[in-house]
C-alpha positions as CSV (number, residue, x, y, z in Angstrom):
1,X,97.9,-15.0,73.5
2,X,94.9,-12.6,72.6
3,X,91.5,-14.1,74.2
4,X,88.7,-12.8,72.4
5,X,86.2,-13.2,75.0
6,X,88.1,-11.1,77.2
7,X,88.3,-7.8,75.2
8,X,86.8,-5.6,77.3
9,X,82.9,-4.8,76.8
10,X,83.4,-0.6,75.8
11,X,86.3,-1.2,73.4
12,X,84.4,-3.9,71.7
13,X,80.9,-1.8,71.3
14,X,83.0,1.1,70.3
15,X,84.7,-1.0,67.5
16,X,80.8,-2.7,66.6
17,X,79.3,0.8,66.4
18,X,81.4,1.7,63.3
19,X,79.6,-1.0,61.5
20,X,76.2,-1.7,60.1
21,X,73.4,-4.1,62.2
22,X,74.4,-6.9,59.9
23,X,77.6,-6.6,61.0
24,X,77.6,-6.4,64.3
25,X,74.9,-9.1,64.6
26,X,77.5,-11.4,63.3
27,X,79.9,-10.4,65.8
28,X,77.6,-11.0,68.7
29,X,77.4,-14.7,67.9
30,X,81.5,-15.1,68.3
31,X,80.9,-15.6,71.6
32,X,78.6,-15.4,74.7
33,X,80.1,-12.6,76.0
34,X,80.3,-10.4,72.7
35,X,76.9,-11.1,72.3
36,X,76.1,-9.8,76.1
37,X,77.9,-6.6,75.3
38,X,76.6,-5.8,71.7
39,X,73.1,-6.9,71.5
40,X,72.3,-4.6,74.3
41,X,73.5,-1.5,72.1
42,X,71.6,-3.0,68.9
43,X,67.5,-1.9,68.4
44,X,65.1,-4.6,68.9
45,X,65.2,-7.3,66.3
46,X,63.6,-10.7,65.3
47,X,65.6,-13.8,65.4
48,X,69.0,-13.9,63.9
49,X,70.8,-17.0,62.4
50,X,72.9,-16.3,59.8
51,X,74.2,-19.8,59.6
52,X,70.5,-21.3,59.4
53,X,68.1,-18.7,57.5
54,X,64.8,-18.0,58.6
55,X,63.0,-15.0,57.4
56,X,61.2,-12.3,59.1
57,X,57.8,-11.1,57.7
58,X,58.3,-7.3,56.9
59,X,55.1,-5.7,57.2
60,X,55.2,-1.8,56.3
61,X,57.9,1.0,56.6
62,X,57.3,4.6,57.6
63,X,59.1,7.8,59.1
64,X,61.5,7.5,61.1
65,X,60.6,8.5,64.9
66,X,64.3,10.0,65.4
67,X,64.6,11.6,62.0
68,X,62.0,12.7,59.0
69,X,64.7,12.0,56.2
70,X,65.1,8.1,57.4
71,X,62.5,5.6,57.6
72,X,61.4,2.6,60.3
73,X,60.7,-1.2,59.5
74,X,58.6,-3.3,60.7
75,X,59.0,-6.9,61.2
76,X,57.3,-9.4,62.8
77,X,59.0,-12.2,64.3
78,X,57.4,-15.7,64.2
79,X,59.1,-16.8,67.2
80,X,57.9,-14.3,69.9
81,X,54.9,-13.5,67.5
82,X,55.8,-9.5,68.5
83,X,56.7,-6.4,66.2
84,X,59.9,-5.2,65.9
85,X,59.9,-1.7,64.8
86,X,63.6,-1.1,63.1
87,X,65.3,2.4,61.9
88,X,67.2,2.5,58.6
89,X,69.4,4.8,56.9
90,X,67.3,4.7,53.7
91,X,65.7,7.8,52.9
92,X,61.8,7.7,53.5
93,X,60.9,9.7,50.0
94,X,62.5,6.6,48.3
95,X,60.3,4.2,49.8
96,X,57.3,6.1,50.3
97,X,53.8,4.3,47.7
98,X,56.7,1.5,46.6
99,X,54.9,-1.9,45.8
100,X,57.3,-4.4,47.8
101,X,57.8,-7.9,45.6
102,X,60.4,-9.9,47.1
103,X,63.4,-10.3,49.7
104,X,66.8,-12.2,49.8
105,X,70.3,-12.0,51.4
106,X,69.5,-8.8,53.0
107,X,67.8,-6.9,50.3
108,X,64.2,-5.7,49.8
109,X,63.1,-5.4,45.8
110,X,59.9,-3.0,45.1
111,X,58.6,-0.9,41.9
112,X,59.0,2.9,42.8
113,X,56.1,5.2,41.6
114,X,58.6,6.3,39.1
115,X,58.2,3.0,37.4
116,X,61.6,1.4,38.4
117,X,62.7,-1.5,40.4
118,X,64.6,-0.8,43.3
119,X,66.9,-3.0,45.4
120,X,67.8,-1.7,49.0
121,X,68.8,-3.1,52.2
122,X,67.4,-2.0,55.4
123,X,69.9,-3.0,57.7
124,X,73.0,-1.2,55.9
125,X,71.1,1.3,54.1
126,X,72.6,0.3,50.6
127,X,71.0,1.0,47.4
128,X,70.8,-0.4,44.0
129,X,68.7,1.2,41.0
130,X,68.2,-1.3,38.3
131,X,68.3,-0.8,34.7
132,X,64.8,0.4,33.5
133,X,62.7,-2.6,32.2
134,X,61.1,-1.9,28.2
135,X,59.8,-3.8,26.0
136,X,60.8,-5.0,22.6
137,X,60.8,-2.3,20.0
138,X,58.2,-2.8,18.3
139,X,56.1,-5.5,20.7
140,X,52.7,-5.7,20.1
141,X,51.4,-8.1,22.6
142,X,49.4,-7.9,26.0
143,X,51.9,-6.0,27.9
144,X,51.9,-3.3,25.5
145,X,48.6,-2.7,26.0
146,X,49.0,-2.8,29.7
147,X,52.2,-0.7,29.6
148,X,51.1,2.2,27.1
149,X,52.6,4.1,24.8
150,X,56.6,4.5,26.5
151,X,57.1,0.8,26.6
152,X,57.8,1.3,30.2
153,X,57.0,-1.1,33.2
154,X,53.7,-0.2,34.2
155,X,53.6,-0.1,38.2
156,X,50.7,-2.1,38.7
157,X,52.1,-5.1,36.5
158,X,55.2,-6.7,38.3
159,X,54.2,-9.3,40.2
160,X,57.1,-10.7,42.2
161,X,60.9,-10.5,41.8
162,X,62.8,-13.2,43.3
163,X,66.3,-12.5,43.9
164,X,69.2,-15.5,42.8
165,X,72.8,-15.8,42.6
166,X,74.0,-16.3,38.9
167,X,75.2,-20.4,38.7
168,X,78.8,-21.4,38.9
169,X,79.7,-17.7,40.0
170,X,83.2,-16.7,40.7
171,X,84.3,-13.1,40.2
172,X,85.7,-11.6,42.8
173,X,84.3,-8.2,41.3
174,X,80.6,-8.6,42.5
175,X,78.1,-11.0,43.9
176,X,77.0,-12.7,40.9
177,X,73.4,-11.3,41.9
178,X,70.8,-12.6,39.5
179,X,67.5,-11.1,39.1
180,X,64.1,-12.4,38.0
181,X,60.9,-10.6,37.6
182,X,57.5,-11.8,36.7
183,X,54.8,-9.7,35.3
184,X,51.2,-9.7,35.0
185,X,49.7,-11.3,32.7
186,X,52.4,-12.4,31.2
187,X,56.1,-12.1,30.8
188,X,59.6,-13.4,32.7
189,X,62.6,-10.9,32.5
190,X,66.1,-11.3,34.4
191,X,68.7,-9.2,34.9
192,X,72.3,-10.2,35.9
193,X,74.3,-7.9,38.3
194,X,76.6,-5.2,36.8
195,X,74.5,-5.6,33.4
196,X,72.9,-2.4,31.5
197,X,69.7,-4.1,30.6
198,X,67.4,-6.6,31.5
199,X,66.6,-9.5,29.0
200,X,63.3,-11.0,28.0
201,X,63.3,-15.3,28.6
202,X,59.4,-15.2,27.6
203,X,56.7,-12.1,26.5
204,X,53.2,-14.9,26.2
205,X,53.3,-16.9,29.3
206,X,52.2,-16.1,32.7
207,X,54.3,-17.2,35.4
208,X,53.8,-18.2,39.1
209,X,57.2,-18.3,40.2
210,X,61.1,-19.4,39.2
211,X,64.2,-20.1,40.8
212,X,68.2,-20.8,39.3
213,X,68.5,-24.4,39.6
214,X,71.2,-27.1,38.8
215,X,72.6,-24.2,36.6
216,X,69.5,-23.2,35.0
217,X,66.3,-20.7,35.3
218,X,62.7,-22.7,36.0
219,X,59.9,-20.9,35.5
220,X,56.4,-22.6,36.4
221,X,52.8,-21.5,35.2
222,X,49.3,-23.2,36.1
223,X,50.2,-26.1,33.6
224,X,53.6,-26.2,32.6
225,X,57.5,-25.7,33.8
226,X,59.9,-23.8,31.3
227,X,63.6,-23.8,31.6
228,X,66.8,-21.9,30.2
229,X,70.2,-22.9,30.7
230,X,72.3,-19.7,31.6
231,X,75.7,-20.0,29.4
232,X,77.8,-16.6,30.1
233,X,76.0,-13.6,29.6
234,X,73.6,-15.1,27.3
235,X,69.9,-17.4,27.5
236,X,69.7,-20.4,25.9
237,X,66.4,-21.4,24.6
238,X,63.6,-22.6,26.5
239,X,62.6,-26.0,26.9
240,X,59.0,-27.8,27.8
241,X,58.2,-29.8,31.3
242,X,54.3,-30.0,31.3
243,X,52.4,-30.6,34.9
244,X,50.7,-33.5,35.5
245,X,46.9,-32.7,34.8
246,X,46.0,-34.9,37.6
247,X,47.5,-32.2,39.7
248,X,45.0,-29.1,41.5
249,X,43.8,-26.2,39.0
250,X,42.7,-23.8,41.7
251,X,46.2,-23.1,42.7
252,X,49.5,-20.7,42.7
253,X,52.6,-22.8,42.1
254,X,55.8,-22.2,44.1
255,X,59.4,-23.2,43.7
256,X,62.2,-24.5,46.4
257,X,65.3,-26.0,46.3
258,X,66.2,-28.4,49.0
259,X,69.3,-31.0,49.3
260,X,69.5,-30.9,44.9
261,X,66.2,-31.7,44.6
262,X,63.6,-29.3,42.9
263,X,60.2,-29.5,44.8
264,X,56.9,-27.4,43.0
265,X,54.4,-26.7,45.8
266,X,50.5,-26.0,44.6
267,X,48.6,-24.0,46.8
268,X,44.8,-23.8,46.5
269,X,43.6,-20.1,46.3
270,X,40.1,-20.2,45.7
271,X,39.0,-16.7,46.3
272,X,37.6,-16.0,49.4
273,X,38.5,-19.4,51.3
274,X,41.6,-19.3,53.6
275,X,43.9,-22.4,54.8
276,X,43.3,-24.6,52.0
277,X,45.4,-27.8,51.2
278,X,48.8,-27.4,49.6
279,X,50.6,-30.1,47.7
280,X,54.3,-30.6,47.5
281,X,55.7,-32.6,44.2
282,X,59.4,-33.4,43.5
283,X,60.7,-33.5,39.9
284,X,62.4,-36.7,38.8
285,X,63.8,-36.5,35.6
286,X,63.9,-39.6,33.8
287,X,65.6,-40.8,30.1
288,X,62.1,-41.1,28.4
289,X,60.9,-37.9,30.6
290,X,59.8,-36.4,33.6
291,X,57.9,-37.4,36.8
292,X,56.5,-35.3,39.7
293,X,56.4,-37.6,42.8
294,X,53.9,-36.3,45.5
295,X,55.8,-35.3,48.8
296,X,54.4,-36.3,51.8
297,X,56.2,-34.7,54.5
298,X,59.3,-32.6,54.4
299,X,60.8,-34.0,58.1
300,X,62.3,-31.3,60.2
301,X,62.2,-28.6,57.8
302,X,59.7,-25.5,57.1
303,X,58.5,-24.2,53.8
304,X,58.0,-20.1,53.4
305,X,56.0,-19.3,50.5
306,X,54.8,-16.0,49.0
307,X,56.1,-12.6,47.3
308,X,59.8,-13.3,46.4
309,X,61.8,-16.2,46.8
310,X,60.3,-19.0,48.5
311,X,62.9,-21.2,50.3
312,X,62.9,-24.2,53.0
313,X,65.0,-24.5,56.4
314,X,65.8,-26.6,59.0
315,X,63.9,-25.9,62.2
316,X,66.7,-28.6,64.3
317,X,67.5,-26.2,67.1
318,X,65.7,-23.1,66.3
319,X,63.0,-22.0,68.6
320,X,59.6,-20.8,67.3
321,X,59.4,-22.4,63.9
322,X,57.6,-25.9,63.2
323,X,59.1,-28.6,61.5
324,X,56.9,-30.4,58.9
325,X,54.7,-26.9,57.9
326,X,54.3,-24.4,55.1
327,X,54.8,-20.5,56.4
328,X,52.7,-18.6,53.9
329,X,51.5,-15.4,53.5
330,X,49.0,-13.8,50.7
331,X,50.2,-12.9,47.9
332,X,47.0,-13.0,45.6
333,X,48.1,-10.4,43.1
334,X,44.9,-8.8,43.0
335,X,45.6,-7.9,46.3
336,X,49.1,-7.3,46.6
337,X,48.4,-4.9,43.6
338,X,46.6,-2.4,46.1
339,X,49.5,-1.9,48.1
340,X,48.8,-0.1,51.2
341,X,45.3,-0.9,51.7
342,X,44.5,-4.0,53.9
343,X,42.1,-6.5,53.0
344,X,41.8,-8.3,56.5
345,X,38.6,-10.7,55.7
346,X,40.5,-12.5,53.1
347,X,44.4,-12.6,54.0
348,X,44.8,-16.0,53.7
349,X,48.1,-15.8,55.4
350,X,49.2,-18.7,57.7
351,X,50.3,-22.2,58.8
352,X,50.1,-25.5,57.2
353,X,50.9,-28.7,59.0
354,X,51.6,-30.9,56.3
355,X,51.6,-34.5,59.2
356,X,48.5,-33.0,60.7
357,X,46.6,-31.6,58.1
358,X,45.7,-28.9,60.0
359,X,45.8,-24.9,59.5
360,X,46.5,-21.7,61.5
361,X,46.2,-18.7,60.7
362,X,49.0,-15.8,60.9
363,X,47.0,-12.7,62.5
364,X,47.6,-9.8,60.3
365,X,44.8,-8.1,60.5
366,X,44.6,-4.4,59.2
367,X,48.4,-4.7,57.5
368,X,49.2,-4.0,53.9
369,X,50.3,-7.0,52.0
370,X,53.2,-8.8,53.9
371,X,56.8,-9.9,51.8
372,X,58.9,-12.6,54.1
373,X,62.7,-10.6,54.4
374,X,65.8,-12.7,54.7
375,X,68.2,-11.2,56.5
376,X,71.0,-13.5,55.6
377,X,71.6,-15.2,52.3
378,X,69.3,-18.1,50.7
379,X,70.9,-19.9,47.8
């Protein structure tokens, strides 16, 4: 009888090296001695839990040190609060002036400065060109105006993309990815994975965020929540949930998922004030309509909000993060439209206690616009 643990340490890191870091981070937590003998051959990372996500906050890429073709990421890691500087296969010219707008299961989105969206992962090196976004033949509305004469996606207009998996998936062919981008100042397109073209849910409204829920796309502005039910390769029409007008004006809304319930988070973002109260509702749906219940506290658990999709874990037996708080980091798109040039006297990036009421801030000072990266994947 084969025991695992036993296989000695240089035939295990010579079968470990042939894959990628994902890879053979998930071997190292078989046991206590594969981890012993693998992580010791693997760069410095962040936190890993690839049963119980928690993102790290990727911060900038540049050349890599070791070679001019490939490129080094930088993460920093909310438990040890260091930087961990890690080298990827992915070619530095691709990445170089992108405009980075959202993270899940392993993959980084940004809009090239050839006007296309881009999907890559750091740790593998993989690759994904998406279709190229146009509008409507013939569209004559605010986007064209932004967008010019080609109908093309204008760089400076996609706001977040927030990467999904497509409901009741189950092809065995691919991953059922489901893509979402918003656009400023108006506009929601999605994209599903081996598609040719992306298609437009909504050319007039401006979105904060959205998420695939309960089989269907939400989509939430300053006022109201707009839904489509996904049916094949095809949209059905949108439907109306208004937000309650007793709820905060100043404020970007948010979207998360936790045990079936829906929860919309509003974040004051008055310009030029940092740490402001956030307010977390739950949707109830009702026969004769819809209530948003105000949320309290959300237990053990911790929110991460910002470019992307926003998601909530479990912090039961994980070191570093706090239960009963909102992660954030800025993602005003005013800023986050600049790119590469910090605006350190007004990142209002940081941590909300929701028991306490109390804030702290996230120090980073002189970085470009930060994007939270999950490593593992966040349904």
């Amino acid at each position: 009888m084969v025991v695992w643990a036993d296989i000695p340490s240089d035939l295990l890191n010579s079968i470990s090296n042939r894959f990628d870091i994902v890879s053979r981070l998930r071997l190292s937590t078989v046991c206590t001695s594969w981890a012993s003998a693998i992580r010791c051959d693997l760069p410095a990372l962040p936190s890993f839990h690839p049963d119980q996500p928690v993102p790290w906050l990727f911060l900038r890429v540049e050349p890599s040190t070791s070679n001019p073709d490939h490129s080094d990421f930088s993460f920093y890691d909310l438990n040890t609060t260091t930087l961990d500087c890690i080298p990827s296969p992915i070619p530095y010219p691709l990445v170089y002036g992108a405009r980075w707008l959202g993270s899940n299961n392993g993959w980084l989105a940004f809009i090239s400065q050839q006007h296309q969206l881009h999907l890559i992962s750091p740790l593998t090196g993989a690759h994904l060109l998406l279709p190229l976004i146009k509008l409507p033949d013939g569209f004559q509305g605010v986007l064209a105006y932004y967008w010019g004469n080609d109908s093309k996606v204008a760089w400076n207009t996609c706001m977040k993309v927030i990467l999904c998996q497509e409901p009741d998936h189950s092809s065995v062919s691919h991953s059922g990815l489901l893509v979402l981008a918003l656009f400023w100042p108006h506009g929601l397109a999605v994209w599903k994975e081996c598609g040719d073209k992306w298609t437009w849910l909504n050319l007039k409204t401006h979105y904060n965020d959205a998420i695939v829920y309960d089989g269907k796309i939400y989509a939430v502005g300053h006022e109201v929540l707009h839904w489509w039910e996904v049916t094949g390769s095809s949209f059905r029409a949108w439907n109306i949930l208004p937000i309650s007008t007793t709820m905060p004006k100043l404020h970007a809304n948010y979207l998360v998922q936790v045990g079936g319930k829906l929860l919309m988070i509003c974040r004051n973002r008055e310009w030029g004030g940092c740490g402001h109260r956030m307010s977390v509702y739950e949707l109830n749906f009702y026969p004769n309509g819809i209530f948003w219940r105000h949320v309290e506290s959300i237990g053990n658990h911790t929110m991460f909000l910002g470019k992307g999709y926003s998601s909530i874990a479990s912090t039961i037996g994980l070191d570093g993060a706090q239960g009963n708080c909102i992660y954030y980091v800025d993602d005003d798109y005013f800023y986050c439209k600049i790119d590469v040039q910090p605006r350190s006297s007004f990142n209002d990036s940081g941590v909300q206690n929701l028991k306490k009421n109390t804030y702290e801030k996230i120090s980073l000072d002189n970085s470009p616009p930060a994007t939270w990266f999950w490593p593992c994947a966040v349904k």
